[in-house]
C-alpha positions in Angstrom: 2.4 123.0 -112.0 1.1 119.8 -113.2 -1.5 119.1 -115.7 -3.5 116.4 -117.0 -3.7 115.1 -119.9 -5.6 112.7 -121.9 -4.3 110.5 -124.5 -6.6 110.7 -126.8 -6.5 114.5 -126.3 -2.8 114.3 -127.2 -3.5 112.4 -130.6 -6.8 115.0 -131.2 -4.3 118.0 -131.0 -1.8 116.0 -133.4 -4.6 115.4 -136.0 -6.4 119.2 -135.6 -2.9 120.5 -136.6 -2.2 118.2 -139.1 0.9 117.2 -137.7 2.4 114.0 -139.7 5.6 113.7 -138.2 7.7 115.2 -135.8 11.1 114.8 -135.5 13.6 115.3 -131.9 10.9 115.1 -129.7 10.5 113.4 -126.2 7.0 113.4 -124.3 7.7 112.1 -121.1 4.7 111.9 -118.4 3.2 109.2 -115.9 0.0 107.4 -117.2 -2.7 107.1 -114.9 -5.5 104.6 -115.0 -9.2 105.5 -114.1 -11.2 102.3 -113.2 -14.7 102.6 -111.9 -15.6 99.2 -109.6 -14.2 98.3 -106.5 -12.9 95.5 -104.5 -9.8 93.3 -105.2 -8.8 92.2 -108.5 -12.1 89.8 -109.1 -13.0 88.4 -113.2 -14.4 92.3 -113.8 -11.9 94.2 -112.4 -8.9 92.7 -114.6 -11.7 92.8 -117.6 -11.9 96.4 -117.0 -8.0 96.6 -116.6 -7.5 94.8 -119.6 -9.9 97.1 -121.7 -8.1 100.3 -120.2 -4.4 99.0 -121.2 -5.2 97.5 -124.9 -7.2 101.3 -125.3 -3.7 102.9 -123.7 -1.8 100.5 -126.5 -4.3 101.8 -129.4 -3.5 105.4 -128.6 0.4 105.2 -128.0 1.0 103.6 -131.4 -1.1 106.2 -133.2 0.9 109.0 -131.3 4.1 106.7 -132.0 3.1 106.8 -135.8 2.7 110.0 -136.1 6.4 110.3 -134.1 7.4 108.5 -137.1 8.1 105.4 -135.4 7.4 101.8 -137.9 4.6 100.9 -135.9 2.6 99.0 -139.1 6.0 97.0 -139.6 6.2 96.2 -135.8 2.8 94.6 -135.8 2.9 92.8 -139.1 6.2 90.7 -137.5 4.0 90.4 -134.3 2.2 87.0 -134.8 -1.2 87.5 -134.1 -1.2 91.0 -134.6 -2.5 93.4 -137.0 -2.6 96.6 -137.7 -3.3 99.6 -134.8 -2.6 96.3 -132.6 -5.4 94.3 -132.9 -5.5 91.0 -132.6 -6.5 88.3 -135.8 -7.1 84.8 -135.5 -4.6 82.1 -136.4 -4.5 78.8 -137.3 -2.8 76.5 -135.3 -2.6 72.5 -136.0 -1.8 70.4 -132.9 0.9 67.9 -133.8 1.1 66.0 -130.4 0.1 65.7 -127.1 2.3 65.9 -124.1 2.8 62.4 -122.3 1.3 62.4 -119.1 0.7 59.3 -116.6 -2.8 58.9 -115.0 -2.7 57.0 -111.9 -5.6 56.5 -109.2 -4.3 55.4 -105.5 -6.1 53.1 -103.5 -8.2 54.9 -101.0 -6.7 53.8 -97.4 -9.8 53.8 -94.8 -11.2 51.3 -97.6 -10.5 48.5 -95.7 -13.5 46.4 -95.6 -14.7 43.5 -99.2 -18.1 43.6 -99.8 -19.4 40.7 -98.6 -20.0 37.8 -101.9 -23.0 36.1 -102.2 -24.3 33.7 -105.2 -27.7 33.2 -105.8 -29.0 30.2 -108.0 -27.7 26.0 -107.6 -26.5 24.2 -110.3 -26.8 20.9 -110.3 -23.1 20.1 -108.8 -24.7 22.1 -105.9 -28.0 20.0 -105.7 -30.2 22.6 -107.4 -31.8 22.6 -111.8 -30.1 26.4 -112.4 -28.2 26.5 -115.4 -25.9 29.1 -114.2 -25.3 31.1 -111.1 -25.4 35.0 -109.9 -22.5 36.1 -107.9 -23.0 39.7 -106.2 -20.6 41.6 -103.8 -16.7 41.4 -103.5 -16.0 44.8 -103.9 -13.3 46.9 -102.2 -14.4 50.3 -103.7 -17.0 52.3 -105.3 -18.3 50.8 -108.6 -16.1 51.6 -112.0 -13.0 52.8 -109.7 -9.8 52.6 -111.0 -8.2 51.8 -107.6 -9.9 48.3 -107.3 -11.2 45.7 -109.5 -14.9 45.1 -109.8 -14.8 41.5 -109.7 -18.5 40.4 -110.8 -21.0 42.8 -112.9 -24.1 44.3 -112.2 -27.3 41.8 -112.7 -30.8 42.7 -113.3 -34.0 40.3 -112.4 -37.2 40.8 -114.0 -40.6 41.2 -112.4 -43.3 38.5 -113.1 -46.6 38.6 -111.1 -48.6 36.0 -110.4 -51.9 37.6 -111.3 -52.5 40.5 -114.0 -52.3 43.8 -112.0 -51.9 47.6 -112.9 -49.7 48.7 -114.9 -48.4 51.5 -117.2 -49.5 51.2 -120.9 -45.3 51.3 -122.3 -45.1 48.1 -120.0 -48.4 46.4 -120.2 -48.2 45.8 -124.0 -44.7 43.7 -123.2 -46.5 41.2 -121.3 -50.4 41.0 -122.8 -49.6 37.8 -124.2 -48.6 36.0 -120.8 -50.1 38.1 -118.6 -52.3 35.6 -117.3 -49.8 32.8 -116.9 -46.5 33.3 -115.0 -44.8 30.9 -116.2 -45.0 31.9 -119.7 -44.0 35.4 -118.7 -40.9 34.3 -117.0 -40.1 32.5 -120.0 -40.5 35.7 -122.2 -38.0 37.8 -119.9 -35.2 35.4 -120.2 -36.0 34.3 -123.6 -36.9 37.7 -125.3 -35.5 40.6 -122.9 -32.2 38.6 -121.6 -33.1 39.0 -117.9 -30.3 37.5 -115.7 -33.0 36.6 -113.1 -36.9 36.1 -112.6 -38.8 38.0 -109.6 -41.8 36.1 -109.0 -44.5 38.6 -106.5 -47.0 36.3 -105.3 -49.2 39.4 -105.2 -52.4 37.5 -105.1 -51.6 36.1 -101.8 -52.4 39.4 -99.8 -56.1 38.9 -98.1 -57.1 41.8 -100.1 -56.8 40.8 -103.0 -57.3 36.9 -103.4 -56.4 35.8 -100.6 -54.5 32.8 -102.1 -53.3 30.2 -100.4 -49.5 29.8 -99.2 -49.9 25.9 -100.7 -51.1 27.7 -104.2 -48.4 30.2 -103.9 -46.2 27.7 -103.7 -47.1 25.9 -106.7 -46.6 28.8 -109.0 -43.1 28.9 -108.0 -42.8 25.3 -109.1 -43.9 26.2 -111.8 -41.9 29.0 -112.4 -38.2 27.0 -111.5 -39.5 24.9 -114.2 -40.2 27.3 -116.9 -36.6 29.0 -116.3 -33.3 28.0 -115.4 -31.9 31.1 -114.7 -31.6 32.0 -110.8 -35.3 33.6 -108.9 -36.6 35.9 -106.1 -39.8 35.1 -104.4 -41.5 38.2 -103.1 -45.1 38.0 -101.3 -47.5 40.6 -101.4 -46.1 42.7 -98.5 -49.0 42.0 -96.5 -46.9 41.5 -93.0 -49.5 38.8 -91.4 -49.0 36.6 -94.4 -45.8 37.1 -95.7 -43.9 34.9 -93.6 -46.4 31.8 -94.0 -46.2 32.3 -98.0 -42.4 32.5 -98.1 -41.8 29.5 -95.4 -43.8 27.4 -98.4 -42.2 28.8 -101.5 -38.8 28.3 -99.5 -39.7 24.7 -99.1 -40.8 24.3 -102.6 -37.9 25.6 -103.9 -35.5 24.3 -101.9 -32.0 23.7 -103.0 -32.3 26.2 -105.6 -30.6 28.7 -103.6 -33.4 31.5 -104.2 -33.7 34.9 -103.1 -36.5 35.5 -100.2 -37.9 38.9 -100.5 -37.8 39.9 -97.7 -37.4 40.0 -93.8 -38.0 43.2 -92.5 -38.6 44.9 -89.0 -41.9 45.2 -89.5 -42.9 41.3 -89.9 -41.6 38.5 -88.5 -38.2 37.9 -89.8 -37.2 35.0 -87.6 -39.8 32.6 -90.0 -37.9 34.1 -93.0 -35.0 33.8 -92.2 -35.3 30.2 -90.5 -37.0 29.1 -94.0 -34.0 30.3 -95.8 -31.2 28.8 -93.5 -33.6 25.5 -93.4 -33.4 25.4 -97.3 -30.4 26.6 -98.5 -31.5 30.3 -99.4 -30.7 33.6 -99.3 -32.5 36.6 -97.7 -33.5 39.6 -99.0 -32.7 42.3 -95.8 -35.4 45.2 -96.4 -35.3 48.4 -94.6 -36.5 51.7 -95.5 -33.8 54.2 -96.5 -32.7 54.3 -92.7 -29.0 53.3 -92.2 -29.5 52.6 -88.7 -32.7 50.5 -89.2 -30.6 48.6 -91.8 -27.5 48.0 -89.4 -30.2 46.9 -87.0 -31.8 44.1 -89.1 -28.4 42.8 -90.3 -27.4 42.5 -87.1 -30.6 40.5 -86.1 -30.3 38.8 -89.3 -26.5 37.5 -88.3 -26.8 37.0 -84.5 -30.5 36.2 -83.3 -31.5 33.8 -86.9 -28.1 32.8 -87.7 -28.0 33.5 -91.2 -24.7 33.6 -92.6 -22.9 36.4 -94.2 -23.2 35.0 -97.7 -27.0 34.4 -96.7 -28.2 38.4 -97.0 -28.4 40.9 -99.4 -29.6 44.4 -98.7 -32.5 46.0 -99.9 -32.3 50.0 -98.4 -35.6 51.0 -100.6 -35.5 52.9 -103.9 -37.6 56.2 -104.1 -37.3 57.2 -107.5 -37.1 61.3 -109.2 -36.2 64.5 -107.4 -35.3 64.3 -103.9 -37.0 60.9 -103.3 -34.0 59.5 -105.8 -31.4 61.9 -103.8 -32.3 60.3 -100.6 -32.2 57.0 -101.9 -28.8 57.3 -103.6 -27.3 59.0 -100.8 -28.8 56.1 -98.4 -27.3 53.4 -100.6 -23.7 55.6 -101.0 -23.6 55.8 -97.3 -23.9 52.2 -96.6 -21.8 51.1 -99.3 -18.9 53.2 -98.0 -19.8 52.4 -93.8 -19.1 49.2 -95.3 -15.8 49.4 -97.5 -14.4 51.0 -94.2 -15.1 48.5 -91.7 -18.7 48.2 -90.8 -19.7 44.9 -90.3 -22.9 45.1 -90.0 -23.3 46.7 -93.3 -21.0 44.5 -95.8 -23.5 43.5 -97.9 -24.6 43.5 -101.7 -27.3 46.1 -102.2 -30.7 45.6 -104.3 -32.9 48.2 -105.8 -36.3 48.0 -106.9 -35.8 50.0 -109.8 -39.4 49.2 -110.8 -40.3 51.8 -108.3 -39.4 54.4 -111.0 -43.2 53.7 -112.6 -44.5 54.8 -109.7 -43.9 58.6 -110.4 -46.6 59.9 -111.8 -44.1 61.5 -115.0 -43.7 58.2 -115.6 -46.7 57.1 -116.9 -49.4 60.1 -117.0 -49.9 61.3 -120.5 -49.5 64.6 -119.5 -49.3 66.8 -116.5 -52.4 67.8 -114.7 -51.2 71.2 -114.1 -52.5 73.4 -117.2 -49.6 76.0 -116.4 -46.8 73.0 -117.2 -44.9 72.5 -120.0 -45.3 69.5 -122.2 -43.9 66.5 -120.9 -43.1 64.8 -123.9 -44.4 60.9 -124.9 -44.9 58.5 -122.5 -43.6 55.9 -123.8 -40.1 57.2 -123.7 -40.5 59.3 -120.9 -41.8 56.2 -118.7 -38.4 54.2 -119.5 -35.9 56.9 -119.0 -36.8 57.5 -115.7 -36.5 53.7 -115.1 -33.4 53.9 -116.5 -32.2 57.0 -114.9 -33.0 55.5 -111.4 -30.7 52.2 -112.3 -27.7 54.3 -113.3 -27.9 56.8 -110.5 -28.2 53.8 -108.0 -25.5 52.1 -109.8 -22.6 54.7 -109.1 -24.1 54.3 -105.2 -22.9 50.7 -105.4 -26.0 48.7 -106.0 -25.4 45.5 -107.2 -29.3 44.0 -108.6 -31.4 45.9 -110.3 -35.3 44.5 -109.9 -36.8 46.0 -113.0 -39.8 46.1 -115.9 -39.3 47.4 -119.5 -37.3 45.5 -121.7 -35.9 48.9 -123.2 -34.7 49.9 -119.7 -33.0 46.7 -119.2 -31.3 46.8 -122.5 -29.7 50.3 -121.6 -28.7 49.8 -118.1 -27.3 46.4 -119.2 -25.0 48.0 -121.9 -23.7 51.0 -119.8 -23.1 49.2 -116.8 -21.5 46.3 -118.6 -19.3 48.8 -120.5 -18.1 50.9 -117.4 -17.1 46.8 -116.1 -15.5 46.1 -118.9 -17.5 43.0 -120.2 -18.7 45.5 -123.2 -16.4 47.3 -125.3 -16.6 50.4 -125.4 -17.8 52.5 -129.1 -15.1 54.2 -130.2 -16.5 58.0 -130.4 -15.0 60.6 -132.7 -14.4 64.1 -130.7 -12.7 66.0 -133.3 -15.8 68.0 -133.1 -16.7 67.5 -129.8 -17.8 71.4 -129.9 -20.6 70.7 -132.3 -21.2 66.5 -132.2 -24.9 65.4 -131.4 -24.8 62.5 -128.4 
């Protein structure tokens, strides 16, 4: 007949009958595990099997003491171990590192270079810039190890040509030039290190002013003179006058080699994109995050206006936080790599108005209007990190231009993207105690 028996019976029995020792004997049995769960052996299963065998070693070397066996000496030889079998810390000091090689292989279906442009004319090339913005050449994702980045990420500056609304944390940058846009481009290159000036001829749109295309033009005169850094020329998105402003402000800046922003499907892009092959410029190719709409209006760009391929840059439309800024990074990553594997239509430099960041409502609110939310902390940090946020996200997409407004934003997206490039060294960051160190 056979009997069960537990353990810890066995070693009860020993101790009720103050056994110590005993001497010539043999137990011999088959131990039996009971463990409650089901299923295969999944992270609770072999906890629970672990915690059944180190309970099964806890009770055989108290029955194996008692049987007289050295148990204490066995343990103390063990390293690790202590008495009844359980386990004590030790100290261990790493001496070295095993050698290993780290090696990235160039992806295969990446087939396709970006497409370069440069924006700005020096004088050798009949145009007042001082220096030159080259964009594109890629033949990977941005910060790869397979392929060499071969120019940086830029960023332009906004400038207005009229005061207009604007967050507080941005507004007090500019109250001192507000009213003369000049001036204000003058500040962003002299003061904030923009690569580039933006200047919106927002005043333009009949809504607003109304102002002529002739004035318009003017401003950006004014504007090449103040600065001798590289410029976009945006309108005021109106679509009727759009094309009329920017056919004047090509003219008056031409040989400069600006940036027209933009042609898009909506307007008429044939006048754009005649004033920038008529003057030397480049265009600014806006759709809104729609990969086919932006294959589309390439392809008109390249085919029905005739602007050359180092003529156009791509703007696929920033939509900044939550899924708005998951759309538009996904957009942009989808373009980027239709491009690196062939599409022709689509090897272009990408543009972000990062700007578009303010435009959340977290950005700039002082709180939320919801009495049930949380606090959302000060403004005037919050309202830069999620400009700065937006860049770096688009930036592993593969944008190349950042369009952008607060000087601390451009600071930080200048610094990280320029040290994942290389032009920045890196800071040297102590992780002995990277359990506990503060970033």
């Amino acid at each position: 007949m056979t009997k069960k028996t537990k353990l810890t019976d066995i070693a009860s029995l020993f101790k009720d009958l103050n056994i110590e020792s005993l001497d010539g004997v043999t137990i011999e049995g088959d131990i039996e595990l009971n463990i409650t769960g089901g299923g295969g052996l999944n992270p609770a299963l072999a906890y629970a099997l672990g915690q059944e065998i180190s309970h099964i070693s806890l009770h055989m070397a108290n029955i194996g003491r008692i049987l007289g066996y050295p148990v204490d000496q066995l343990f103390s030889q063990a390293p690790g171990m202590g008495v009844a079998g359980v386990t004590t810390p030790t100290k261990t000091t790493m001496q070295e590192l095993l050698a290993a090689k780290f090696e990235v292989s160039p992806i295969k279906n990446w087939t396709n270079p970006i497409q370069e442009v440069t924006l700005g004319a020096t004088s050798a090339d009949g145009g007042s810039r001082k220096s030159t913005v080259t964009l594109g050449g890629e033949n990977a994702l941005p910060y790869y190890f397979d392929a060499e980045m071969p120019h940086r990420n830029y960023i332009t500056m906004d400038v207005f040509d009229m005061p207009i609304g604007m967050a507080k944390a941005v507004k007090s940058n500019y109250e001192d030039v507000i009213n003369d846009p000049a001036e204000w481009a003058k500040k962003v290159v002299r003061d904030f290190n923009a690569d580039m000036v933006t200047i919106h001829l927002i005043s333009t749109d009949p809504l607003i002013k109304d102002t002529s295309a002739r004035d318009a033009a003017k401003v950006v005169e004014d504007v090449l003179q103040a600065v001798d850094v590289p410029i976009v020329i945006g309108g005021s998105g109106n679509p009727q006058k759009d094309p009329e402003v920017l056919e004047k402000a090509a003219e008056a800046a031409s040989g400069e080699r600006v940036l027209l922003a933009s042609a898009s499907l909506n307007l008429d892009y044939e006048r754009i994109a005649k004033a920038a092959v008529d003057n030397g410029h480049v265009v600014l190719s806006w759709t809104q995050l729609e990969i086919n709409a932006q294959k589309e209006l390439n392809r008109k760009l390249m085919k029905q206006c005739n602007v050359p391929r180092d003529s156009i840059i791509m703007d696929p439309t920033t939509a900044a936080l939550g899924y708005g800024l998951d759309y538009a990074y996904t957009n942009m990553e989808r373009i980027r790599l239709a491009g690196l594997m062939g599409d022709d239509e689509l090897t272009f430099p990408m543009s972000s108005g990062t700007t578009n960041a303010w435009g959340a409502r977290e950005a700039w609110m002082v709180s939320s209007p919801l009495p049930q939310d949380s606090e959302w902390g000060a403004r005037e940090y919050r309202g830069p990190i999620w400009e700065i946020i937006t860049g770096l996200a688009l930036s592993l997409a593969g944008n190349d231009l950042f369009m952008m407004m607060h000087p601390t934003s451009v600071q930080v997206i200048k610094e990280i993207t320029q040290t994942l490039y290389g032009s920045i060294e890196s800071k040297t960051v102590d992780i002995s105690n990277w359990i506990g160190a503060e970033v």
